[in-house]
C-alpha positions as CSV (number, residue, x, y, z in Angstrom):
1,X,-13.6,-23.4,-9.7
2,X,-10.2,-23.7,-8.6
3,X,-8.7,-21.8,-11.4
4,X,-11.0,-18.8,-10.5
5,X,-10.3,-18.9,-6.6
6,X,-6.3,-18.5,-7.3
7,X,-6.6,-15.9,-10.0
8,X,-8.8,-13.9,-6.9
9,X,-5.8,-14.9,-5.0
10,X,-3.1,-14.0,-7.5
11,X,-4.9,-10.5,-8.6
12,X,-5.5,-9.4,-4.7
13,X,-2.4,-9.9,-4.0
14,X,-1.3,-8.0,-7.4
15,X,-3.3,-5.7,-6.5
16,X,-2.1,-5.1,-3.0
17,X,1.4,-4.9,-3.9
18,X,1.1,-2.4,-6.2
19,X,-0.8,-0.5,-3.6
20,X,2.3,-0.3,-1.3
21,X,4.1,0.3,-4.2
22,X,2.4,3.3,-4.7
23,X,2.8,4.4,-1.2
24,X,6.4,4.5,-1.3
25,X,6.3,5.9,-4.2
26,X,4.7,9.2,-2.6
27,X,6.5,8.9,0.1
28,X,9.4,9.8,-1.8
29,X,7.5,12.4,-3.2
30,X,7.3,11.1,-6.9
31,X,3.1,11.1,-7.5
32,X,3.5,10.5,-11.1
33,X,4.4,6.9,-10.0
34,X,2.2,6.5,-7.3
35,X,-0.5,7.4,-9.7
36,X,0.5,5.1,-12.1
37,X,1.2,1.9,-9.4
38,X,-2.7,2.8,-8.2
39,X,-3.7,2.7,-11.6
40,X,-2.0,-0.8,-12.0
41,X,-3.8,-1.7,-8.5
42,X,-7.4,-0.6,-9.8
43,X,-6.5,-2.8,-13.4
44,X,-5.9,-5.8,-10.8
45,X,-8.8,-5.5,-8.9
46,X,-11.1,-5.1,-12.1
47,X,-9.8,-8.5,-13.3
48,X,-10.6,-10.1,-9.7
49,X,-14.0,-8.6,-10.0
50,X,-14.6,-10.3,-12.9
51,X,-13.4,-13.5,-11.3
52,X,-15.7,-12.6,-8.8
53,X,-18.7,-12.3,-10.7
54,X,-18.6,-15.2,-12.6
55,X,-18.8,-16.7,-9.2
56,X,-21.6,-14.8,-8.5
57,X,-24.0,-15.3,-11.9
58,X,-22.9,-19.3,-11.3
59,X,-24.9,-19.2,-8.3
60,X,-27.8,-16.6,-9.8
61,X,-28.1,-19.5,-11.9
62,X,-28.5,-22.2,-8.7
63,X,-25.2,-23.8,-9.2
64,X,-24.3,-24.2,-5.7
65,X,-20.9,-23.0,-5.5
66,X,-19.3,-25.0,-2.2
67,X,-17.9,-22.5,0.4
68,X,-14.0,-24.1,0.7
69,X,-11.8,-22.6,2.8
70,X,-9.4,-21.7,-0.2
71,X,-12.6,-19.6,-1.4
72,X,-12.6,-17.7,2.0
73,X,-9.3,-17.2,1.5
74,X,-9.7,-15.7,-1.6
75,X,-12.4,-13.5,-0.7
76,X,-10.0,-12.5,1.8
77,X,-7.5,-11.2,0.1
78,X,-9.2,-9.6,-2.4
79,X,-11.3,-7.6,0.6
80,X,-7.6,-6.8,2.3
81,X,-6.4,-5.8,-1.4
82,X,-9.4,-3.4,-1.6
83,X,-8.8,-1.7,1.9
84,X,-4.9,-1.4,0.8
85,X,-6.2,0.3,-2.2
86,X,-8.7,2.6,-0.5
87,X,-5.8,3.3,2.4
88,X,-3.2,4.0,-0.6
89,X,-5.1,6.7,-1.8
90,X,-5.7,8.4,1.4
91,X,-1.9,8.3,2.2
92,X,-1.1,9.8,-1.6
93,X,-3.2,12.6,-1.1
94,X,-1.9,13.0,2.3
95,X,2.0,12.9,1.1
96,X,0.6,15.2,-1.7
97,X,-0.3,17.9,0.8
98,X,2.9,17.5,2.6
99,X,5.2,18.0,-0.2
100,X,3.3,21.0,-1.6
101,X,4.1,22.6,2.0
């Protein structure tokens, strides 16, 4: 159980960076990297998710899974990690516009 609530931890927080990553990278007005740091982003959230679900069909199967506050942790920053994601794209497409001004 633990090893599953720190790679949730670990990949969030992958995923996250390479979400600012990507920001600055547009910011400077290079998209082919930001693209390619969201891409890297989206690969370390799919690898959470799949954290996640085994999680999740453990306790379709009644294995009560105890509710720790590491595992609200995790849940946490792989929710931030998301919303970093989802705001990284907004911000691309944003600097995108700007630079084609």
């Amino acid at each position: 159980m633990e090893e599953i609530i720190i790679n949730l931890i670990s990949c969030g927080g992958e995923a996250k960076s390479f979400s600012m990553e990507a920001i600055s990278y547009a910011k400077e007005g290079d998209f082919e990297k930001a693209k390619e740091a969201l891409g890297n982003a989206e690969e370390s959230l799919t690898k959470a998710h799949v954290q996640q679900t085994k999680l999740i069909q453990s306790e379709a199967q009644n294995n009560r899974i105890e509710v720790s506050l590491l595992m609200v942790h995790a849940q946490d920053h792989l929710m931030n990690a998301i919303t970093v994601k989802d705001m990284a794209e907004e911000f691309i497409d944003l600097y995108e516009k700007i630079y084609l001004k």
